[in-house]
PyMOL Python script that loads the backbone (N, CA, C, O; Angstrom):
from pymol import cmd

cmd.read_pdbstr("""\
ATOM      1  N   UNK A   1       0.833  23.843 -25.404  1.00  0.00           N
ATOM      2  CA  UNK A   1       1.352  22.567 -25.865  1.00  0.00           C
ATOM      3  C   UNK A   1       1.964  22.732 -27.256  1.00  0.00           C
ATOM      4  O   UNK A   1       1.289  23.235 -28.154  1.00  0.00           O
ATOM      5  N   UNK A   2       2.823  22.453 -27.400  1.00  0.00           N
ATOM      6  CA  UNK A   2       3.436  22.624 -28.774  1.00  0.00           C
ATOM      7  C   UNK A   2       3.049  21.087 -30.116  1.00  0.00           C
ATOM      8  O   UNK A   2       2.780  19.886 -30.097  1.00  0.00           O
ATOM      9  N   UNK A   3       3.223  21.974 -30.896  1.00  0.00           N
ATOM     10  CA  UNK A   3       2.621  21.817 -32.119  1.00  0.00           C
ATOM     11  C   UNK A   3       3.749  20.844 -33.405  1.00  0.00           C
ATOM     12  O   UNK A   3       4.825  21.427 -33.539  1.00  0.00           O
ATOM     13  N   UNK A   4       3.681  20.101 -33.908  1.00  0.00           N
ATOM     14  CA  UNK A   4       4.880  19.844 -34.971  1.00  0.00           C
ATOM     15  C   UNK A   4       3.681  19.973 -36.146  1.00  0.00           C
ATOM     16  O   UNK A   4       2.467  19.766 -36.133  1.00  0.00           O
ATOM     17  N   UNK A   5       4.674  20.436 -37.202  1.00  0.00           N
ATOM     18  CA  UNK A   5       3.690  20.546 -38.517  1.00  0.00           C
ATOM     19  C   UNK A   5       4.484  19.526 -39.116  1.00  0.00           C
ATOM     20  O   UNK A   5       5.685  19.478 -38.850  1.00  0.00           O
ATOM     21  N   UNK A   6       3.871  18.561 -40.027  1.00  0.00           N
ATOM     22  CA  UNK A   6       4.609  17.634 -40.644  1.00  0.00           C
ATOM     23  C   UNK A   6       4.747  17.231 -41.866  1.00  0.00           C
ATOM     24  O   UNK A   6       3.610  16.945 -42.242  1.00  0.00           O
ATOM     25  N   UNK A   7       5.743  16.978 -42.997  1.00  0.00           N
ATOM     26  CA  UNK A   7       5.301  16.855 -44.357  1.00  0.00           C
ATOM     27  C   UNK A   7       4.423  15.844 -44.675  1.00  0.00           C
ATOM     28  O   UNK A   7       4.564  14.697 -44.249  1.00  0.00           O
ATOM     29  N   UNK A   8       3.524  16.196 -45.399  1.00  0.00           N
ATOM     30  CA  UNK A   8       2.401  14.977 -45.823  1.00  0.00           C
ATOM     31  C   UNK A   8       2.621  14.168 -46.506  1.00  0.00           C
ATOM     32  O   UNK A   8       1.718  13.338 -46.604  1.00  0.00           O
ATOM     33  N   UNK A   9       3.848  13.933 -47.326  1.00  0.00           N
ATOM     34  CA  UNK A   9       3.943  13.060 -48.460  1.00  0.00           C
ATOM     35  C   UNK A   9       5.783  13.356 -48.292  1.00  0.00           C
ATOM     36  O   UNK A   9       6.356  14.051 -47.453  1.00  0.00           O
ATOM     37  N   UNK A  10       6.312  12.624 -49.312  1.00  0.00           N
ATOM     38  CA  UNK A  10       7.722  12.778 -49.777  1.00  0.00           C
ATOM     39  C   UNK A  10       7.982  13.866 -50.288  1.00  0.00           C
ATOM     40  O   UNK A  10       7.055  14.258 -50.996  1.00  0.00           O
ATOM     41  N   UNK A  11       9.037  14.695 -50.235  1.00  0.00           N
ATOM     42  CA  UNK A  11       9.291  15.883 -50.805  1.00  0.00           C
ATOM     43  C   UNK A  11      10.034  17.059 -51.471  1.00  0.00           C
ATOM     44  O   UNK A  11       8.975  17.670 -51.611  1.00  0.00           O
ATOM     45  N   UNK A  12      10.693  17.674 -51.858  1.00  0.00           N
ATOM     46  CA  UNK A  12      11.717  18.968 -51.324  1.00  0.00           C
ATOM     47  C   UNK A  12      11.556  20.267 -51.176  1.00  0.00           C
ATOM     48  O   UNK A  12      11.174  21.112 -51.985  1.00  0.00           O
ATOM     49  N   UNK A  13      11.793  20.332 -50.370  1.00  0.00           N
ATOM     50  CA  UNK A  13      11.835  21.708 -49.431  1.00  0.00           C
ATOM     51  C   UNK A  13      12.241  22.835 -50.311  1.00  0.00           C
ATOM     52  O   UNK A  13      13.390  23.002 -50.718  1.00  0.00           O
ATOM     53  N   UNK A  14      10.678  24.004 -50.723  1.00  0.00           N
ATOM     54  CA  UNK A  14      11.204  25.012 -51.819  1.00  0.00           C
ATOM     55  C   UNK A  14      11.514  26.264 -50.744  1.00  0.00           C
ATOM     56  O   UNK A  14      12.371  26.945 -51.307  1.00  0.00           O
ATOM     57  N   UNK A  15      11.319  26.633 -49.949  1.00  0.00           N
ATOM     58  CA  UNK A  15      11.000  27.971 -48.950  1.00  0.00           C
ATOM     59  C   UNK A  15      10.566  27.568 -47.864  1.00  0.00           C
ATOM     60  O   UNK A  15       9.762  26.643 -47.757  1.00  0.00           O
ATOM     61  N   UNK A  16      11.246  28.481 -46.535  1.00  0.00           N
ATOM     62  CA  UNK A  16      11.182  28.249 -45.427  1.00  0.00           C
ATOM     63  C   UNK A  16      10.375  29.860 -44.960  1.00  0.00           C
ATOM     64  O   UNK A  16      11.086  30.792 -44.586  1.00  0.00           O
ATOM     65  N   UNK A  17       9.411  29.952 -45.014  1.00  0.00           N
ATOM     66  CA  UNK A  17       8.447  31.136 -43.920  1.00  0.00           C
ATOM     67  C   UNK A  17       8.833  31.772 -43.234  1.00  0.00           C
ATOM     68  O   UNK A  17       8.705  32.995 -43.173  1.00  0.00           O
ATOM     69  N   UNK A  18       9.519  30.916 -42.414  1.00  0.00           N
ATOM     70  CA  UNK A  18       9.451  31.422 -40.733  1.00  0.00           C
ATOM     71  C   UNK A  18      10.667  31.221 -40.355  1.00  0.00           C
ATOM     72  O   UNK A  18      11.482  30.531 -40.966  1.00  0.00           O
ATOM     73  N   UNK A  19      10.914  31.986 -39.022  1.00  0.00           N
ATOM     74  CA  UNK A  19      11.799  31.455 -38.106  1.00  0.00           C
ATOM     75  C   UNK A  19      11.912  31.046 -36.960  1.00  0.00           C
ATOM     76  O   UNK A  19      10.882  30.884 -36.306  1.00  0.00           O
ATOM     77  N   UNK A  20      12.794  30.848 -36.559  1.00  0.00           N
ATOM     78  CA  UNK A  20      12.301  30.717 -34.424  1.00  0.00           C
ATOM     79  C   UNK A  20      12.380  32.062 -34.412  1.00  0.00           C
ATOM     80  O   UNK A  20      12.886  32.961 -35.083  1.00  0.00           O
ATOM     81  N   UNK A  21      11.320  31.836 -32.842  1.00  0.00           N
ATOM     82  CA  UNK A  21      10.656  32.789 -32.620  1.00  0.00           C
ATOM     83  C   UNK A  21       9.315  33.611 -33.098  1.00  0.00           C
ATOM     84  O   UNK A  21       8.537  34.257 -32.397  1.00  0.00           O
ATOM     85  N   UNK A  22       9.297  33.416 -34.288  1.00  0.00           N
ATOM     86  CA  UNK A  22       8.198  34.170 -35.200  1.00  0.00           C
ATOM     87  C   UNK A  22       6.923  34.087 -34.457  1.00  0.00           C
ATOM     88  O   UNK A  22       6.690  33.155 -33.687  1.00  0.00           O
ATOM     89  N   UNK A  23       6.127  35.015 -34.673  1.00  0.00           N
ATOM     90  CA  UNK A  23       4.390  34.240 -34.561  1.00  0.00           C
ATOM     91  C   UNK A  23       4.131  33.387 -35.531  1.00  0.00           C
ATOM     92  O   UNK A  23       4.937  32.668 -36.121  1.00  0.00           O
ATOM     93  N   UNK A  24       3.111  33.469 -35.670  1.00  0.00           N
ATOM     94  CA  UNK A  24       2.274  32.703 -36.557  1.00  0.00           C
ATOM     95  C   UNK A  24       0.552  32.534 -36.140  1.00  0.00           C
ATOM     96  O   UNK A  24       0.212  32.763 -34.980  1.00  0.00           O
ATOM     97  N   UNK A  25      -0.075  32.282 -36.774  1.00  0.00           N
ATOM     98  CA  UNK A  25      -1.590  32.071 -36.745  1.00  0.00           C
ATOM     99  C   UNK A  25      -2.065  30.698 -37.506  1.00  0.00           C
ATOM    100  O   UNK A  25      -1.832  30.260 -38.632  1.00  0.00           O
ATOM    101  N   UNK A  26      -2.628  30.339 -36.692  1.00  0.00           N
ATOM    102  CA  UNK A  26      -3.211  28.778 -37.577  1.00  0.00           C
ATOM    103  C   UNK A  26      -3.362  28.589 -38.286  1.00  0.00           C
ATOM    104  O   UNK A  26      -4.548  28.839 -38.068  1.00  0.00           O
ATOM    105  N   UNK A  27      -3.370  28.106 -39.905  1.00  0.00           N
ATOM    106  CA  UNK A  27      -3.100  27.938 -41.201  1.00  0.00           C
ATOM    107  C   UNK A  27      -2.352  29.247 -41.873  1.00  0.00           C
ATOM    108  O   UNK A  27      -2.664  29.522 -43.032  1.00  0.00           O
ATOM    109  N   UNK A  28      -1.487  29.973 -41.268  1.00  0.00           N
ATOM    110  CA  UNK A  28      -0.357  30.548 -41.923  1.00  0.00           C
ATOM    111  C   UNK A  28       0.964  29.208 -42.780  1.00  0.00           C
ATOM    112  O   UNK A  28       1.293  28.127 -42.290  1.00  0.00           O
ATOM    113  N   UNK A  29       1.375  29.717 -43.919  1.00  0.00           N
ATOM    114  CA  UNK A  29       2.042  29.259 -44.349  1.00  0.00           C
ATOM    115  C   UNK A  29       3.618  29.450 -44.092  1.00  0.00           C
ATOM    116  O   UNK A  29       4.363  30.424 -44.194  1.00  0.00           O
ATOM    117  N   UNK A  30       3.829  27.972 -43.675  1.00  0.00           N
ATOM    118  CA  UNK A  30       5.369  28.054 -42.729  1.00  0.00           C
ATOM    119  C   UNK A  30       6.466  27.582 -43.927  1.00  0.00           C
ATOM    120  O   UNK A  30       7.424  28.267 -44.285  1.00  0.00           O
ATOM    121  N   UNK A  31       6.135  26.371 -44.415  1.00  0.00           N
ATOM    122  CA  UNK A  31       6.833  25.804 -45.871  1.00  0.00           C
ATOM    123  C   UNK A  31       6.176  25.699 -46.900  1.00  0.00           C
ATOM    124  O   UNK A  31       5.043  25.224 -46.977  1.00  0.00           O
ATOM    125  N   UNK A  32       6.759  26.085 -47.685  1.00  0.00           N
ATOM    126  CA  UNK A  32       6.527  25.450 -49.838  1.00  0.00           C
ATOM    127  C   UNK A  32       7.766  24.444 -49.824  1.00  0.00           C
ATOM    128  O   UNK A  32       8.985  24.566 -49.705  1.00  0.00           O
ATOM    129  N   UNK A  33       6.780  23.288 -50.021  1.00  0.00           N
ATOM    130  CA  UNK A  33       7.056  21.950 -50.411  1.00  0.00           C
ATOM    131  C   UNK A  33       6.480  21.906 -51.409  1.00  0.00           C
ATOM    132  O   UNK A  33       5.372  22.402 -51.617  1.00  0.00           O
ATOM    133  N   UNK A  34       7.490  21.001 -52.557  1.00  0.00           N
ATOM    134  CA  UNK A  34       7.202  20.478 -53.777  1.00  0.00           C
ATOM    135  C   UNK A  34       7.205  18.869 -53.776  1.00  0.00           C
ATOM    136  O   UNK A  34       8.078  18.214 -53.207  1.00  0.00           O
ATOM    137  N   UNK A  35       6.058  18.278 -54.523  1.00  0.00           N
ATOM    138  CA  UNK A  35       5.810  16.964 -54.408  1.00  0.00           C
ATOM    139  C   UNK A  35       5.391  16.784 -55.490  1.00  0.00           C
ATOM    140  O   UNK A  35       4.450  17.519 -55.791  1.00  0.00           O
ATOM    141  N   UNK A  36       5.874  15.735 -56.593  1.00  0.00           N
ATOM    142  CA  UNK A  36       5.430  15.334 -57.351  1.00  0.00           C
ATOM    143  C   UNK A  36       4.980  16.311 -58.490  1.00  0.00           C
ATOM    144  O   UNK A  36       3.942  16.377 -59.149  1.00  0.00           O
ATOM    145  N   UNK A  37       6.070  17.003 -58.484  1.00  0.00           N
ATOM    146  CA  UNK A  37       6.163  18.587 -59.347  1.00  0.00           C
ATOM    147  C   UNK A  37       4.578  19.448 -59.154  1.00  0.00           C
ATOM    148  O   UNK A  37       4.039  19.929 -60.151  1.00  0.00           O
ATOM    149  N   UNK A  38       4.084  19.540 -58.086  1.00  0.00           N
ATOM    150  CA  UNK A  38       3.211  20.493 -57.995  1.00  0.00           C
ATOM    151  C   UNK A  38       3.579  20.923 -55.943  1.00  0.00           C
ATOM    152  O   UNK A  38       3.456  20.275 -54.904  1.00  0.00           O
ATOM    153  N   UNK A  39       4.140  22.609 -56.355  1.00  0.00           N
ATOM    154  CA  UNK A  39       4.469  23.190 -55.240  1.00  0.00           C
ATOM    155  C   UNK A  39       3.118  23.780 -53.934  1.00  0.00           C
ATOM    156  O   UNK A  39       2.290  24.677 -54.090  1.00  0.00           O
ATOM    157  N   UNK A  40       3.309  22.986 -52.850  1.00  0.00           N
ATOM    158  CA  UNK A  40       2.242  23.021 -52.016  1.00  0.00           C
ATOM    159  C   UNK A  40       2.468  24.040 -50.759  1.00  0.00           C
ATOM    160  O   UNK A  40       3.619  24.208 -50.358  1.00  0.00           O
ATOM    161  N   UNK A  41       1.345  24.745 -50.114  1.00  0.00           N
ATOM    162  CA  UNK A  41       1.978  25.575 -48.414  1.00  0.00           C
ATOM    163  C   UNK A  41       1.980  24.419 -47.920  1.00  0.00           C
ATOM    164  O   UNK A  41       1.402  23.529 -48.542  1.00  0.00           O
ATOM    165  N   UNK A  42       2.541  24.168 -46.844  1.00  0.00           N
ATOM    166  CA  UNK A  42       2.343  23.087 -45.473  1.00  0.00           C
ATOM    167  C   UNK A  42       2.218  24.514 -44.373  1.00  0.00           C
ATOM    168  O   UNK A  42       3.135  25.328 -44.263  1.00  0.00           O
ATOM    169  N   UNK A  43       1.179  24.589 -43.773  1.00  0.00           N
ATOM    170  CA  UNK A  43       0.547  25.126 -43.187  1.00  0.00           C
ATOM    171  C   UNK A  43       0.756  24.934 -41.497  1.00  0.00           C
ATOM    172  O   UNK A  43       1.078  23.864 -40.981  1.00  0.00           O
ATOM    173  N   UNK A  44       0.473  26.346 -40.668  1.00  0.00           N
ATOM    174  CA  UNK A  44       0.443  26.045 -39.041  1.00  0.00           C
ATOM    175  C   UNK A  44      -0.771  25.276 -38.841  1.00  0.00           C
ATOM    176  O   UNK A  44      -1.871  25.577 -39.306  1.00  0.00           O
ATOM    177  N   UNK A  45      -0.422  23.934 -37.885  1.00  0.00           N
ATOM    178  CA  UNK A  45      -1.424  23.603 -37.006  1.00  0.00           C
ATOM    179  C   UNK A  45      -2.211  23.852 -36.079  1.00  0.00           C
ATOM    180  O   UNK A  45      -3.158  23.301 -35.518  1.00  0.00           O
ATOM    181  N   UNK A  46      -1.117  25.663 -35.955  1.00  0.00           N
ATOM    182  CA  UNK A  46      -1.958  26.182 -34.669  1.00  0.00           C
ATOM    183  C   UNK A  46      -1.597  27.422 -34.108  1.00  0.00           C
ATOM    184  O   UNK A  46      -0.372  27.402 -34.220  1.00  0.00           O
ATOM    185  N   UNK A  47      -1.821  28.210 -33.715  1.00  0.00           N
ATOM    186  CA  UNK A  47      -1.407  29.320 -33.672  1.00  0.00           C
ATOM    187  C   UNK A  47      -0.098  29.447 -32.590  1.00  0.00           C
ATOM    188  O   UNK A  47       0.034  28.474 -31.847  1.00  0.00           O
ATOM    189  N   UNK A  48       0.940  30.625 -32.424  1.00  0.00           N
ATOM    190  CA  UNK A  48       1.739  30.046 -31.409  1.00  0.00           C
ATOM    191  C   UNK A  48       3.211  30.939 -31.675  1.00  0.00           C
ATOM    192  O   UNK A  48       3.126  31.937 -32.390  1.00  0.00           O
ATOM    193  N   UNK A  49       3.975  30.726 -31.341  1.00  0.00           N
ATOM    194  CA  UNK A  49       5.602  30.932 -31.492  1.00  0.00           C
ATOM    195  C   UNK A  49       6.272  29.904 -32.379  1.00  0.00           C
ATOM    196  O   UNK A  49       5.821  28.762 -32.284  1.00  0.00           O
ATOM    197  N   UNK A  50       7.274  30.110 -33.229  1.00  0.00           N
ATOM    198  CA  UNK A  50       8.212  29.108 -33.861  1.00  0.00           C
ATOM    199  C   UNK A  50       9.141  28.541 -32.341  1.00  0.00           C
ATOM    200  O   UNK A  50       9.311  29.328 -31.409  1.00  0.00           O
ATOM    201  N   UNK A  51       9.558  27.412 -32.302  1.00  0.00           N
ATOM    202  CA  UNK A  51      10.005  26.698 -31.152  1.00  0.00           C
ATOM    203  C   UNK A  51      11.242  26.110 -32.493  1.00  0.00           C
ATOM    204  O   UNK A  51      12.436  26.186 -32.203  1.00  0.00           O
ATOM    205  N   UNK A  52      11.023  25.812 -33.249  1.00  0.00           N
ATOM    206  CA  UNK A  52      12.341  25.087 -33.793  1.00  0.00           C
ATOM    207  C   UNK A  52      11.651  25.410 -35.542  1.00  0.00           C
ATOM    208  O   UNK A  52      10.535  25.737 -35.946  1.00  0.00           O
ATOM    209  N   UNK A  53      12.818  25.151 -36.142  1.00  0.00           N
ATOM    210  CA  UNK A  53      12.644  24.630 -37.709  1.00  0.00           C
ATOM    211  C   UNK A  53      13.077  23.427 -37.737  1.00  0.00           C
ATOM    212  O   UNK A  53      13.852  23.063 -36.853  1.00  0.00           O
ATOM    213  N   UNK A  54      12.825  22.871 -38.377  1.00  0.00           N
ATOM    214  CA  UNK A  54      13.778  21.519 -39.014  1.00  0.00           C
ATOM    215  C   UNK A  54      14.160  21.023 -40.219  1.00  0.00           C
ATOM    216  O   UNK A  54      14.585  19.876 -40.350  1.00  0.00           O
ATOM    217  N   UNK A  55      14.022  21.927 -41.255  1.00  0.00           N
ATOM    218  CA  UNK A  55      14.157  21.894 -42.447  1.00  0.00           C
ATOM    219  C   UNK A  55      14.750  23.284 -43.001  1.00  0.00           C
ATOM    220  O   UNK A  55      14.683  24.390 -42.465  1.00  0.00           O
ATOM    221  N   UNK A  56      15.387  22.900 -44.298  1.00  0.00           N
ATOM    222  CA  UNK A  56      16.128  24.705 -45.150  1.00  0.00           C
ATOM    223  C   UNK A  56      15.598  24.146 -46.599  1.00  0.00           C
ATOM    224  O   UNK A  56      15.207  23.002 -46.833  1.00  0.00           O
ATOM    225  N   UNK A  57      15.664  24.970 -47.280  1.00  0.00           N
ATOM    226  CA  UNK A  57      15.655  25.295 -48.483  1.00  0.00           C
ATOM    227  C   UNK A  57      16.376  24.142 -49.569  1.00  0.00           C
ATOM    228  O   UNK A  57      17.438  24.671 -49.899  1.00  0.00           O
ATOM    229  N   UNK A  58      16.300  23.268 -50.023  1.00  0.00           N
ATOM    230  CA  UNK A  58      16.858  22.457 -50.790  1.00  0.00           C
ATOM    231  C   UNK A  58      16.356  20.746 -50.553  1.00  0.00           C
ATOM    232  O   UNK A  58      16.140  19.830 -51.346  1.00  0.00           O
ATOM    233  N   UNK A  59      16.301  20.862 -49.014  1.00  0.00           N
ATOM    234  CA  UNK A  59      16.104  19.390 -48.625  1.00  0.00           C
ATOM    235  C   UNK A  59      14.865  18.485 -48.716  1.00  0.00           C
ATOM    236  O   UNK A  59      13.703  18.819 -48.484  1.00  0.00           O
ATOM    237  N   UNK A  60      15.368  17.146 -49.138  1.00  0.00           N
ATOM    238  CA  UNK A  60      14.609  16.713 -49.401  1.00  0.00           C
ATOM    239  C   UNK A  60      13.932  15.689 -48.152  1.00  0.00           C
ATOM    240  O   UNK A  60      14.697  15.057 -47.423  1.00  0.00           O
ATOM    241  N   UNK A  61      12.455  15.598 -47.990  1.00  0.00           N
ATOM    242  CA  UNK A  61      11.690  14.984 -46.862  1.00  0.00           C
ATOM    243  C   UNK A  61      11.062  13.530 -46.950  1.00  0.00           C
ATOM    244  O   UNK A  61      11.154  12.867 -47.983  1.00  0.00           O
ATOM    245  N   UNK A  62      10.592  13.194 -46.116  1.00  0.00           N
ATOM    246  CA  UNK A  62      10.157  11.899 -46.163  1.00  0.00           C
ATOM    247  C   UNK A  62       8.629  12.320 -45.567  1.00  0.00           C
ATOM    248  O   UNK A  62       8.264  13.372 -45.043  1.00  0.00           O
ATOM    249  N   UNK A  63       7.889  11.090 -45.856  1.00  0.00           N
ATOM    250  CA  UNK A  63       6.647  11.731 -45.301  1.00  0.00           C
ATOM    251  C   UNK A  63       6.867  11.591 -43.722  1.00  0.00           C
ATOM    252  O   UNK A  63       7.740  11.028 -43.061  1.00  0.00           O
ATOM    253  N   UNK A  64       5.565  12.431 -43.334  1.00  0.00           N
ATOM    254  CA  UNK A  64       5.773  12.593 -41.941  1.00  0.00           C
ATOM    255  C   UNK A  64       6.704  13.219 -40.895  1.00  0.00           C
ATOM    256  O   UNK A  64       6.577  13.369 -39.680  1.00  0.00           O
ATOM    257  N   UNK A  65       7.722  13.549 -41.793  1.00  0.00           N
ATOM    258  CA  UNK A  65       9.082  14.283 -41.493  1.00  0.00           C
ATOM    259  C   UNK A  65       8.540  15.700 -40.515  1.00  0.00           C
ATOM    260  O   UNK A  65       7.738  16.601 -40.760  1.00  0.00           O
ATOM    261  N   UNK A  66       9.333  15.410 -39.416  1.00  0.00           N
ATOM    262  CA  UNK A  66       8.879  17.128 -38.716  1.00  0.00           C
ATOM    263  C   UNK A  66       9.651  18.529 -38.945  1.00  0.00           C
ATOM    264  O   UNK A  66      10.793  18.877 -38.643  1.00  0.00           O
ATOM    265  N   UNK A  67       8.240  19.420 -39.807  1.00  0.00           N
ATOM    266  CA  UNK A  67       9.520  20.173 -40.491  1.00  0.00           C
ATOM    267  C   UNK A  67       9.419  21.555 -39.161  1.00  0.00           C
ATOM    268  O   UNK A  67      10.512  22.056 -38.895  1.00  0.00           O
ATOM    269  N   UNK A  68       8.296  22.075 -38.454  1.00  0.00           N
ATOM    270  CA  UNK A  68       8.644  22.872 -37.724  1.00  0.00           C
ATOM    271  C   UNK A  68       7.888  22.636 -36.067  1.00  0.00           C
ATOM    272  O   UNK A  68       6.910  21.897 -36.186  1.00  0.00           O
ATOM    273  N   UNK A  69       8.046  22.949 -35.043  1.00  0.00           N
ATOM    274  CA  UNK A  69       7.485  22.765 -33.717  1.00  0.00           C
ATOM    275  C   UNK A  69       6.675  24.687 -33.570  1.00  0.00           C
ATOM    276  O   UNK A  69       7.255  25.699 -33.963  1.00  0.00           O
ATOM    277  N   UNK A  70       5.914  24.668 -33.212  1.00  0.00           N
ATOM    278  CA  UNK A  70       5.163  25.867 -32.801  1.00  0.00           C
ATOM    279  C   UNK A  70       4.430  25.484 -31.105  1.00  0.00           C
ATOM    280  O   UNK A  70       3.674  24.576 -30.759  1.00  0.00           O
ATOM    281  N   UNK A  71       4.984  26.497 -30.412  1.00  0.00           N
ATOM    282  CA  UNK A  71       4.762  26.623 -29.118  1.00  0.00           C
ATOM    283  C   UNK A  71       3.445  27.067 -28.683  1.00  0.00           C
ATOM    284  O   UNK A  71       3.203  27.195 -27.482  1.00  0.00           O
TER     285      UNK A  71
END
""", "prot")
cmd.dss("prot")
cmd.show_as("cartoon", "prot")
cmd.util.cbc("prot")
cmd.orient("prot")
């Protein structure tokens, strides 16, 4: 079942981890998001394949925003 990891708060997007395709392991770090000038991981929900990104490097998020799907 696939997975969306989602930003927790408002944001911008410092680094993108991963790509499609990638592995990953459950709390591997997929994005550095910055919020409120302190830079955070947003973390896998689950272990799996990258299925999509949805975010790059610059952009800015809303909460809840889906930044990647893991398969």
């Amino acid at each position: 079942m696939a997975a969306q990891v989602v930003a927790p708060m408002p944001g911008k997007i410092i680094e993108v981890n991963v790509k499609v395709g990638d592995q990953v392991k459950e709390d591997d770090p997929v994005v550095i998001m910055e919020a409120m000038k302190i830079e955070m991981p947003i973390v896998a929900v689950q272990g799996g394949k990258v299925a999509e990104v949805r975010c790059e490097p610059g952009q800015s998020v809303e909460s809840d925003a889906v930044l990647v799907i893991i398969e």
